[in-house]
Backbone and ligand atoms as CSV (ligand in chain L), in Angstrom:
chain,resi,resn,atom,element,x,y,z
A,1,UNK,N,N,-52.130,-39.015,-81.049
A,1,UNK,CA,C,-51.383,-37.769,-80.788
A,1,UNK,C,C,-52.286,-36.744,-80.110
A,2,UNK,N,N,-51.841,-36.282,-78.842
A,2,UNK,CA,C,-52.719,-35.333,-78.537
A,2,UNK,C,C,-52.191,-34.357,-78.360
A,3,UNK,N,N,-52.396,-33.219,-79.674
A,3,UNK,CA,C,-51.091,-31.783,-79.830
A,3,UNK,C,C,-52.040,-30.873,-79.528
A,4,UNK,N,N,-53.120,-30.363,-78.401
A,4,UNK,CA,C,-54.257,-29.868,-78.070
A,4,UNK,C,C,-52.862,-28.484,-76.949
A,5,UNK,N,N,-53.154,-27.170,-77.243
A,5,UNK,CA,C,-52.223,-26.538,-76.507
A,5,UNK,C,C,-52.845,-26.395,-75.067
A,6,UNK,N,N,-52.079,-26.405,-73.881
A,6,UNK,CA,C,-52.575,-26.618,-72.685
A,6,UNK,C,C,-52.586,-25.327,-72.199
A,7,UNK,N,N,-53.364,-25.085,-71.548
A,7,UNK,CA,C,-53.544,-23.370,-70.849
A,7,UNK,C,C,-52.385,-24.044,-69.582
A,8,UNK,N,N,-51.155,-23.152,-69.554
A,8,UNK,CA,C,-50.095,-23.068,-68.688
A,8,UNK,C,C,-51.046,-22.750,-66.908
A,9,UNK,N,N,-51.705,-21.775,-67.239
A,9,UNK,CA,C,-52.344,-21.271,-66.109
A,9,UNK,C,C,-53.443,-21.752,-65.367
A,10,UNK,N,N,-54.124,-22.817,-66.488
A,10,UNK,CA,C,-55.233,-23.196,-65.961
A,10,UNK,C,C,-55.421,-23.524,-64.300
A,11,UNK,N,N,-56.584,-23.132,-63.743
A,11,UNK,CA,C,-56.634,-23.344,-62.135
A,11,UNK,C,C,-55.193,-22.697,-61.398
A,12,UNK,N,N,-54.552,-22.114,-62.066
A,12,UNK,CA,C,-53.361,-21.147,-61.441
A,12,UNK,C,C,-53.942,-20.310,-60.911
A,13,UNK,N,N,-54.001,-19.640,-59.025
A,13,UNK,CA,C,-54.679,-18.578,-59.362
A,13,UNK,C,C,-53.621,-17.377,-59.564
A,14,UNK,N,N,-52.538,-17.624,-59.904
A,14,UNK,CA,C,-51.442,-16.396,-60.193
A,14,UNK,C,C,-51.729,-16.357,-61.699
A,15,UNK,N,N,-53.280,-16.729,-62.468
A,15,UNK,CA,C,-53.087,-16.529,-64.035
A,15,UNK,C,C,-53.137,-14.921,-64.138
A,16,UNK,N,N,-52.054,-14.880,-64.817
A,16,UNK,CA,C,-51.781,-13.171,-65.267
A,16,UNK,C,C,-53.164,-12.403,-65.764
A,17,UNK,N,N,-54.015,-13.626,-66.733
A,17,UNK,CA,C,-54.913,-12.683,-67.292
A,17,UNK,C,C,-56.004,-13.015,-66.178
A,18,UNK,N,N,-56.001,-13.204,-65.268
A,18,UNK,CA,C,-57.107,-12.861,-64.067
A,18,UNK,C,C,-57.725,-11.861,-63.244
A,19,UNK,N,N,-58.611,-11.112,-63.788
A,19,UNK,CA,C,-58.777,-9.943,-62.691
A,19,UNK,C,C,-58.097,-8.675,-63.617
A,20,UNK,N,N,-58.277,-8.681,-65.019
A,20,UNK,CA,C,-57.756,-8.044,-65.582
A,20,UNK,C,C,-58.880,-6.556,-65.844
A,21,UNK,N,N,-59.846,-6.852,-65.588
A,21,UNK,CA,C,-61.284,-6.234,-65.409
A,21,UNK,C,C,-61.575,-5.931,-64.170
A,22,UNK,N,N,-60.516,-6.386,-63.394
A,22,UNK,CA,C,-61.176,-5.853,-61.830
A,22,UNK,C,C,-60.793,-4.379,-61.693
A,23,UNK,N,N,-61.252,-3.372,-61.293
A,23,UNK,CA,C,-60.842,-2.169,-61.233
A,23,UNK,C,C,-60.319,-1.803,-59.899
A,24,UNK,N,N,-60.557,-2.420,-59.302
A,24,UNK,CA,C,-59.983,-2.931,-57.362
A,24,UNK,C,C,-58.631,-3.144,-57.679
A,25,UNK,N,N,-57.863,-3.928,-58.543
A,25,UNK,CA,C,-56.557,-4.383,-58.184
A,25,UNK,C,C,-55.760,-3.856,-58.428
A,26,UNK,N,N,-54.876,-3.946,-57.276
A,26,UNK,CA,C,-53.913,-2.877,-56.876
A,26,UNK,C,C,-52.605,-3.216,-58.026
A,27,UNK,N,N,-52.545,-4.167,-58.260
A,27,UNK,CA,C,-51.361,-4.686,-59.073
A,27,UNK,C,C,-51.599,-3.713,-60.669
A,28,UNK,N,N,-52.665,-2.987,-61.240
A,28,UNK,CA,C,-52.330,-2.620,-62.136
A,28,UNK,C,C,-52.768,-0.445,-61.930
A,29,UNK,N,N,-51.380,-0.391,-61.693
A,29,UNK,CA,C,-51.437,1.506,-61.378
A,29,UNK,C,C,-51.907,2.441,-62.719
A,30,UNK,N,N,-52.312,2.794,-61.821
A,30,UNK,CA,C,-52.495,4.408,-63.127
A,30,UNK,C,C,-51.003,4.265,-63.686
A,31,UNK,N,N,-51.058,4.559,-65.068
A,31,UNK,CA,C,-50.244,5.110,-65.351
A,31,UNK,C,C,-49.933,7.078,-65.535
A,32,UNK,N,N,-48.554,6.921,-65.330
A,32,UNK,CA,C,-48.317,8.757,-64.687
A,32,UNK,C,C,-48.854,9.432,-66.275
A,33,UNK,N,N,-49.643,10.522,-66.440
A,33,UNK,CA,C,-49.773,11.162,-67.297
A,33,UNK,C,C,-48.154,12.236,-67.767
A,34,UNK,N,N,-48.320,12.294,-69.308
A,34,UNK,CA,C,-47.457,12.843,-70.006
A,34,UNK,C,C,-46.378,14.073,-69.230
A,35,UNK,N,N,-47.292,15.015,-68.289
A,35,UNK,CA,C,-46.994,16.260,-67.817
A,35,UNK,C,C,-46.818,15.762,-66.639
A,36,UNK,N,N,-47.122,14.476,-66.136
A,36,UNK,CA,C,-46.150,14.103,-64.478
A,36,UNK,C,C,-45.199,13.589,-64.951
A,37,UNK,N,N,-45.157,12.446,-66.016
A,37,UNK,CA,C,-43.562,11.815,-66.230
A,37,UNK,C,C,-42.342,13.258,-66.534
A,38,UNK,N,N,-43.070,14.347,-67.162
A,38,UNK,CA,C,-42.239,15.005,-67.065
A,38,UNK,C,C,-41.683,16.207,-66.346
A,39,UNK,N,N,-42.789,16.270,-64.865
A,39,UNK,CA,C,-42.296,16.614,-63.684
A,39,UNK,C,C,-41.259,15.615,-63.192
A,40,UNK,N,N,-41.557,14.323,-63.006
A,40,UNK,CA,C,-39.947,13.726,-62.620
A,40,UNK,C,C,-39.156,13.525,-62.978
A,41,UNK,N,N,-39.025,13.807,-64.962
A,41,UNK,CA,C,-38.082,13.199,-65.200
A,41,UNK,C,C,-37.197,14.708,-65.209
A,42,UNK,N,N,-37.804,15.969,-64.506
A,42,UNK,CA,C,-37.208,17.493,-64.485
A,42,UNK,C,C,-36.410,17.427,-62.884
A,43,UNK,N,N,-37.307,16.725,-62.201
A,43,UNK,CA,C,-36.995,16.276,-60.935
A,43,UNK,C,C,-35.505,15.554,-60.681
A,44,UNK,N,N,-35.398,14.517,-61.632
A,44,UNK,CA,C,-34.379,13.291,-61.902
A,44,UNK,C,C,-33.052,14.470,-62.259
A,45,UNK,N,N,-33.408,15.299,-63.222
A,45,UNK,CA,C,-32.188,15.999,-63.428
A,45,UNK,C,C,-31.799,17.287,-62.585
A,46,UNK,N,N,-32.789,17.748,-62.313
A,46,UNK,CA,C,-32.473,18.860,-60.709
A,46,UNK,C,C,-31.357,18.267,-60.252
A,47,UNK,N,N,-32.006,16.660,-59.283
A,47,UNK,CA,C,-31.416,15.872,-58.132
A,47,UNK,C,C,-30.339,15.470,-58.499
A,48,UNK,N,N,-29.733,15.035,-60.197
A,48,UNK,CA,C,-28.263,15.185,-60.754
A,48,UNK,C,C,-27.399,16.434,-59.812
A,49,UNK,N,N,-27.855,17.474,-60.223
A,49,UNK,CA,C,-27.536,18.878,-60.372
A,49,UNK,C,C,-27.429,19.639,-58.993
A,50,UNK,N,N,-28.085,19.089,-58.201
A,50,UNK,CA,C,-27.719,19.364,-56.822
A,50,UNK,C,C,-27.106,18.345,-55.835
A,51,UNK,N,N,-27.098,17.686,-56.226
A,51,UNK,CA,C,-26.124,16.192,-55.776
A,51,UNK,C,C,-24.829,16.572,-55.994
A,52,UNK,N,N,-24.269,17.157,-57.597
A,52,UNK,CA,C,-22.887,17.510,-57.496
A,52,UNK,C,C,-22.934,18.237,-56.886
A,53,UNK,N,N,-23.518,19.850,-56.498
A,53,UNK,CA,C,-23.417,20.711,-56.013
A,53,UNK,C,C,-23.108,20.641,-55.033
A,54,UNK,N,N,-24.081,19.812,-53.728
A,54,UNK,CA,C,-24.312,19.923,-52.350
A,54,UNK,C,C,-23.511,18.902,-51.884
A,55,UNK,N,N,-23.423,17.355,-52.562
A,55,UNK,CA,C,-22.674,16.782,-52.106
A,55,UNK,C,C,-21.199,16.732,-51.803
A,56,UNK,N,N,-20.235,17.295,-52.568
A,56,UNK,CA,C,-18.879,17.701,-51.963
A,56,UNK,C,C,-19.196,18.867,-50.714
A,57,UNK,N,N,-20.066,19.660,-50.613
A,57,UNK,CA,C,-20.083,20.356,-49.425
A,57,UNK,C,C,-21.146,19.700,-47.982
A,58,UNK,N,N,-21.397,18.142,-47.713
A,58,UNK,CA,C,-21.409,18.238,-46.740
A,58,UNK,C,C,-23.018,17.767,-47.031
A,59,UNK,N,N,-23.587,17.981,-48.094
A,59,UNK,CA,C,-25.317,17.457,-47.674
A,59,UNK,C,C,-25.369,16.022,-48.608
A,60,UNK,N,N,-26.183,15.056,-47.799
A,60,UNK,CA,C,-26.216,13.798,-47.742
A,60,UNK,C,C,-27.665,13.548,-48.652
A,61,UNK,N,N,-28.603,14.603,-48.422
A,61,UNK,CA,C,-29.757,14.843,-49.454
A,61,UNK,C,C,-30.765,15.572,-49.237
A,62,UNK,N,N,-32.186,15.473,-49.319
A,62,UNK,CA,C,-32.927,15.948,-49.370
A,62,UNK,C,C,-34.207,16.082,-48.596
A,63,UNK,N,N,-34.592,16.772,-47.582
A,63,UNK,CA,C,-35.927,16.588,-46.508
A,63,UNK,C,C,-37.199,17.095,-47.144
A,64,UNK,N,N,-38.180,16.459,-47.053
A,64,UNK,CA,C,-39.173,16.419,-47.870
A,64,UNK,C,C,-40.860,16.565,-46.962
A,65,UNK,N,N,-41.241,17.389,-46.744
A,65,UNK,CA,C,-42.381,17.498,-46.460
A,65,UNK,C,C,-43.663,16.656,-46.845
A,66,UNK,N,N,-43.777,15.435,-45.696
A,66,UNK,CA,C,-44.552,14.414,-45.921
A,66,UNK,C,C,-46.109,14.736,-46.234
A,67,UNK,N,N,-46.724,15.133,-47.160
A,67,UNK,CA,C,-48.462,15.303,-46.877
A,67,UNK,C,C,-48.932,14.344,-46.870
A,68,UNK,N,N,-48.418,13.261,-46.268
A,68,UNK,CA,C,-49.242,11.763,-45.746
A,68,UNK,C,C,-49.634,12.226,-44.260
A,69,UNK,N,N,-48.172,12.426,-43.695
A,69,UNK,CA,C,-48.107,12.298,-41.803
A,69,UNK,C,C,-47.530,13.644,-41.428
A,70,UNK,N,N,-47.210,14.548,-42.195
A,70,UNK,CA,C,-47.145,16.330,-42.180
A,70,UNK,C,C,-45.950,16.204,-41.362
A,71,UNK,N,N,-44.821,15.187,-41.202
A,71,UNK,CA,C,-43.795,15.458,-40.925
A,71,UNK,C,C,-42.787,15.652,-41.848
A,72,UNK,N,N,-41.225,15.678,-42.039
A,72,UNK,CA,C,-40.507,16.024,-42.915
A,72,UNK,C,C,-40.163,14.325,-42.629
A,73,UNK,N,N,-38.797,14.141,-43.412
A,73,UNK,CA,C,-38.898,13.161,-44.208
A,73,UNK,C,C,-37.331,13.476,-44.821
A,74,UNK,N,N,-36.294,12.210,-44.311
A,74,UNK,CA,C,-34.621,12.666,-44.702
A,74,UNK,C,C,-34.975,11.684,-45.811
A,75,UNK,N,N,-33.744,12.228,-47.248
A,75,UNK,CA,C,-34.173,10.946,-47.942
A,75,UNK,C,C,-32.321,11.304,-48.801
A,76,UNK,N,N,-31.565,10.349,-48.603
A,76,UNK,CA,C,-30.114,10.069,-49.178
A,76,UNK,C,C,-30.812,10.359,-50.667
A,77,UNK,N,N,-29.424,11.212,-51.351
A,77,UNK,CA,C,-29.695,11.198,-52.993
A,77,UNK,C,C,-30.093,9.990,-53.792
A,78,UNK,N,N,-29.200,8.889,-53.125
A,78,UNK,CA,C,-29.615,7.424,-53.677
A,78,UNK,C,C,-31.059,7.193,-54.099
A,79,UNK,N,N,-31.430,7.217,-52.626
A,79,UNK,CA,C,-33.052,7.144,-52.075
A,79,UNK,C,C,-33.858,7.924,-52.882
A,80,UNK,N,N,-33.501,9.251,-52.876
A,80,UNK,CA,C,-34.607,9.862,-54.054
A,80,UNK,C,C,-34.375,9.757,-55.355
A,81,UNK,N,N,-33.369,9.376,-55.851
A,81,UNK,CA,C,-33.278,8.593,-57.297
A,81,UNK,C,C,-34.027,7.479,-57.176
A,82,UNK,N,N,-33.925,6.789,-56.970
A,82,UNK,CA,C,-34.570,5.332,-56.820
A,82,UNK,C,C,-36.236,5.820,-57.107
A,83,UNK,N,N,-36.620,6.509,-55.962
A,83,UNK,CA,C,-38.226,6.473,-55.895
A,83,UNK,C,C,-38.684,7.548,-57.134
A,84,UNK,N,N,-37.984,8.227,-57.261
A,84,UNK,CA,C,-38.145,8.728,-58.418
A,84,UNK,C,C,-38.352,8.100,-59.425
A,85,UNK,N,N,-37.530,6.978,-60.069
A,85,UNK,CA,C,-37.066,6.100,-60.965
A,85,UNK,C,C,-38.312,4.936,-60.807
A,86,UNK,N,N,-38.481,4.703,-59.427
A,86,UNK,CA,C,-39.805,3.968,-59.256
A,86,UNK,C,C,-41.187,4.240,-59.669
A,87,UNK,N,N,-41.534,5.469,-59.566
A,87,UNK,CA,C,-42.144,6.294,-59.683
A,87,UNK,C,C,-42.826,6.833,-61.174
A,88,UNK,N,N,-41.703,6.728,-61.943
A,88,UNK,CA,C,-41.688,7.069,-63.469
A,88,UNK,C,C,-41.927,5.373,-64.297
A,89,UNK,N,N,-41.354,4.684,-62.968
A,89,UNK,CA,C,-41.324,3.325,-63.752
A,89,UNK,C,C,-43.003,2.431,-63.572
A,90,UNK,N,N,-43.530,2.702,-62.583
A,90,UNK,CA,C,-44.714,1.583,-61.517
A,90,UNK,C,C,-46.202,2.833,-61.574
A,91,UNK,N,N,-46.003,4.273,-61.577
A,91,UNK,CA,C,-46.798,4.822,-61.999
A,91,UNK,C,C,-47.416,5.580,-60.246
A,92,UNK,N,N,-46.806,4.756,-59.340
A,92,UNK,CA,C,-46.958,5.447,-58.468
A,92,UNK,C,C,-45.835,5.506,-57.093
A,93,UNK,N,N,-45.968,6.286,-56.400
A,93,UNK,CA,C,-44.994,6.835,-55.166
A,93,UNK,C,C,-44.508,5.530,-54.200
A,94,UNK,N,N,-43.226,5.724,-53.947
A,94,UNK,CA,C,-43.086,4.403,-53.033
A,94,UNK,C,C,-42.529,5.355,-51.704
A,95,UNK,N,N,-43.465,4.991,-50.787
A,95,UNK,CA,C,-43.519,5.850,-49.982
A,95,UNK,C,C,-42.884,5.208,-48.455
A,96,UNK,N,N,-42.401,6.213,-47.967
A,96,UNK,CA,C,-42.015,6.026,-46.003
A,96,UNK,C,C,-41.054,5.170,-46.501
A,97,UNK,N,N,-39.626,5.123,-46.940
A,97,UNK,CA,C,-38.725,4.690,-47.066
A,97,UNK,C,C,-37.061,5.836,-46.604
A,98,UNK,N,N,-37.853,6.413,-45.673
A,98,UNK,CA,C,-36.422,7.733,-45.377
A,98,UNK,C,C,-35.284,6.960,-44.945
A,99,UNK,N,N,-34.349,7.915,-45.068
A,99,UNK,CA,C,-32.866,7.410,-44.448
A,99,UNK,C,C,-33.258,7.037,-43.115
A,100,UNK,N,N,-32.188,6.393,-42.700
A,100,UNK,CA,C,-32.686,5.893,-41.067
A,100,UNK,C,C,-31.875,6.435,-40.771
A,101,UNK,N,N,-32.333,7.165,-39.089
A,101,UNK,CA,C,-31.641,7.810,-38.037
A,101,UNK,C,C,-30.564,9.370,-38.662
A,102,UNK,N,N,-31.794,10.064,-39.750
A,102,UNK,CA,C,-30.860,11.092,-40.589
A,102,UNK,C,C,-30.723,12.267,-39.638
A,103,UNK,N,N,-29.048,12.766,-40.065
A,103,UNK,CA,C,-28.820,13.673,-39.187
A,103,UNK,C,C,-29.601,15.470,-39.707
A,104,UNK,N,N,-30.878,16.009,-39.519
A,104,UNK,CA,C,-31.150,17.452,-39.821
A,104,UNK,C,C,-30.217,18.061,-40.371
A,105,UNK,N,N,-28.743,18.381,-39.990
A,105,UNK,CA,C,-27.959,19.348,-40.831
A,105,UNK,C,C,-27.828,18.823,-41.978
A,106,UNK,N,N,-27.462,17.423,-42.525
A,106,UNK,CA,C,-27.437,17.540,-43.508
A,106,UNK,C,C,-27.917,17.691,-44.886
A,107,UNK,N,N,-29.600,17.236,-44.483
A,107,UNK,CA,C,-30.222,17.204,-45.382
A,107,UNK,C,C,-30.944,18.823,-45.629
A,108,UNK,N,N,-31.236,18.956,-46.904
A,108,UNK,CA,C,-31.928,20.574,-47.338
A,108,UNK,C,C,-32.992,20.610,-48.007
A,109,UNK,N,N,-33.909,21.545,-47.715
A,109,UNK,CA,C,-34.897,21.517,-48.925
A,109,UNK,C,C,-34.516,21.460,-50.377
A,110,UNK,N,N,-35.743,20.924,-51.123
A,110,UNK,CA,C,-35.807,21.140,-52.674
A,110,UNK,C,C,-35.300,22.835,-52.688
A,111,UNK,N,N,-35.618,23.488,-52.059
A,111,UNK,CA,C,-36.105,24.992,-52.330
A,111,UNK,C,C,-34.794,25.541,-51.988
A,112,UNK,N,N,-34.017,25.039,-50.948
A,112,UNK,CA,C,-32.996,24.873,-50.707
A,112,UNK,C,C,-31.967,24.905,-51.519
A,113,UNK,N,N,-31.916,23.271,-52.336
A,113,UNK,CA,C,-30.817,23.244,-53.470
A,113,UNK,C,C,-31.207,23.951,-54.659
A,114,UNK,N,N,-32.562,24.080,-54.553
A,114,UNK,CA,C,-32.744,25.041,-56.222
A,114,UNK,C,C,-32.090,26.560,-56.241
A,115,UNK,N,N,-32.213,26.815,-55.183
A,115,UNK,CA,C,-31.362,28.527,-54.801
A,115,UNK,C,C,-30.288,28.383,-54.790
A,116,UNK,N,N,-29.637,27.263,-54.252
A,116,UNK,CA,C,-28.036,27.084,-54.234
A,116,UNK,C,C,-27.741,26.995,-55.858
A,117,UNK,N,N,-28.422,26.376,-56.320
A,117,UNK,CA,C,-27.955,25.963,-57.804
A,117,UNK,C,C,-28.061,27.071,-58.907
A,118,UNK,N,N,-29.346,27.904,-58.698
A,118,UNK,CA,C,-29.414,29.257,-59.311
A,118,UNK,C,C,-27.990,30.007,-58.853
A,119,UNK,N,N,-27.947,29.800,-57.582
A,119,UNK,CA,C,-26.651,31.057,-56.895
A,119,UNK,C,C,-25.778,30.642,-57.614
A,120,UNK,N,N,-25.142,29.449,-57.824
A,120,UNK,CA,C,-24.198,29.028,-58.209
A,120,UNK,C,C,-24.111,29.155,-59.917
A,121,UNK,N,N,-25.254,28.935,-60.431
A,121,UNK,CA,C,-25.101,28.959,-61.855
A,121,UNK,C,C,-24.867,30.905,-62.403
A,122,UNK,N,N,-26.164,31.242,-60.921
A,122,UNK,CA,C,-25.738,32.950,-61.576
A,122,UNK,C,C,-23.920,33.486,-61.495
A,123,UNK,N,N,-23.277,33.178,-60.084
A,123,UNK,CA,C,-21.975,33.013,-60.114
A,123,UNK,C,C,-21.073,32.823,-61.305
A,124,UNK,N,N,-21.317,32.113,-62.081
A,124,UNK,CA,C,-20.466,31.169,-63.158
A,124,UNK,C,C,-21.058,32.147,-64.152
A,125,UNK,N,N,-22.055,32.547,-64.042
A,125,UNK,CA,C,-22.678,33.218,-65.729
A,125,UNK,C,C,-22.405,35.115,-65.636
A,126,UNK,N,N,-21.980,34.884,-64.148
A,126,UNK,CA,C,-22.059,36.661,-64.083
A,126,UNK,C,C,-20.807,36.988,-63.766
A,127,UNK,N,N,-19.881,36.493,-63.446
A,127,UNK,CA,C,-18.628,36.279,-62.523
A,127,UNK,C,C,-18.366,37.154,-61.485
A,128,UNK,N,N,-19.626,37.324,-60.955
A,128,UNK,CA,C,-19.646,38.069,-59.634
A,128,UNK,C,C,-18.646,37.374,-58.728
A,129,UNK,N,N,-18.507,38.315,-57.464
A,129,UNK,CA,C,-17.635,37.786,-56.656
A,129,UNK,C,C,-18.775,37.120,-55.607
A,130,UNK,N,N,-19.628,37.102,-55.882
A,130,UNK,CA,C,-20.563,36.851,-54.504
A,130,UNK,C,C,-20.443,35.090,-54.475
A,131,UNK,N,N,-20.713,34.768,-53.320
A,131,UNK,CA,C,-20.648,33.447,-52.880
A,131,UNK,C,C,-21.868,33.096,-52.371
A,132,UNK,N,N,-22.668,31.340,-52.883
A,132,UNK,CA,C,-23.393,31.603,-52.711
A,132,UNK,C,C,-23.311,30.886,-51.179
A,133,UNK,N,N,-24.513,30.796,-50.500
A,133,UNK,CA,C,-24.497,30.330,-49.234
A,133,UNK,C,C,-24.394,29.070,-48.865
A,134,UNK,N,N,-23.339,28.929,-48.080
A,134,UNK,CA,C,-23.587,27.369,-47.481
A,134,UNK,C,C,-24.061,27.086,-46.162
A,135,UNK,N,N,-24.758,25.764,-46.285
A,135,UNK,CA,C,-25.413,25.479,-45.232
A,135,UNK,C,C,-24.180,25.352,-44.149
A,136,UNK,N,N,-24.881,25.395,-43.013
A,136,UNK,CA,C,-24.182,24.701,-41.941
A,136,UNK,C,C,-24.009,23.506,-41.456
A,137,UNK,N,N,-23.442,22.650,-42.208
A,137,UNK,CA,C,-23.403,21.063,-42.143
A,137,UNK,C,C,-21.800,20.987,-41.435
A,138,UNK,N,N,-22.017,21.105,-40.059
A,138,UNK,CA,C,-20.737,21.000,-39.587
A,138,UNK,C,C,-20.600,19.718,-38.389
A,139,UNK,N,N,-19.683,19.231,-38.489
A,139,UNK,CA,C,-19.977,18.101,-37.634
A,139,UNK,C,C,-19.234,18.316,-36.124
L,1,ZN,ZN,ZN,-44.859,10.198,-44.455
């Protein structure tokens, strides 16, 4: 009887515990510290919150100021859920994935929907008559 347990991995070089000491490999990320998971997961619920907002009026999502390539950067609500979600999940940014061929009007700054969403929440809490501003997403 030879009941001797066999290393599954042996001469595998995909053995999981390989390179587990290498400090080079890319396969194992920082993980996000306490006070970033909970910048995105403040992020995750903003992008709820201005998604209802902006999306019945016309914005598709969010342009984002690249400090990789210092250009902006269209990114569908989908899209920034996702990398967000990636992000909180893998420990780091999944990056240069913008909408393709996005049209400028529709997308808005962060800074953008956070004012719309204040305007709108002060609206509802003050019952002013004031309206807050909409973009010009006109086709
Ligand atoms: Zn970029």
């Amino acid at each position: 009887m030879h009941d001797e347990p066999i290393d599954p991995f042996n001469g595998d070089p995909a053995d999981p515990t390989a390179g587990l000491d290498d400090p080079g490999d890319d396969a194992t990320p920082d993980p996000l510290t306490d006070v970033e998971r909970q910048d995105v997961l403040e992020d995750l619920a903003d992008l709820e919150i201005y998604q209802a907002l902006l999306a019945p009026i016309g914005v598709r999502g969010l342009v984002i100021e690249c400090e990789d390539c210092r250009e902006p950067h269209y990114f569908d609500w989908d899209l920034l859920r996702g990398n967000l979600r990636h992000l909180l999940n893998s420990g780091r940014p999944r990056v240069h994935e913008p909408a393709y061929d996005p049209d400028p009007d529709h997308y808005v700054t962060w800074d953008y929907a956070r004012g719309y969403a204040d305007g709108v929440h002060d609206t509802l809490t003050e019952g002013t008559e004031d309206e807050p501003g909409t973009p010009t997403a006109t086709d």
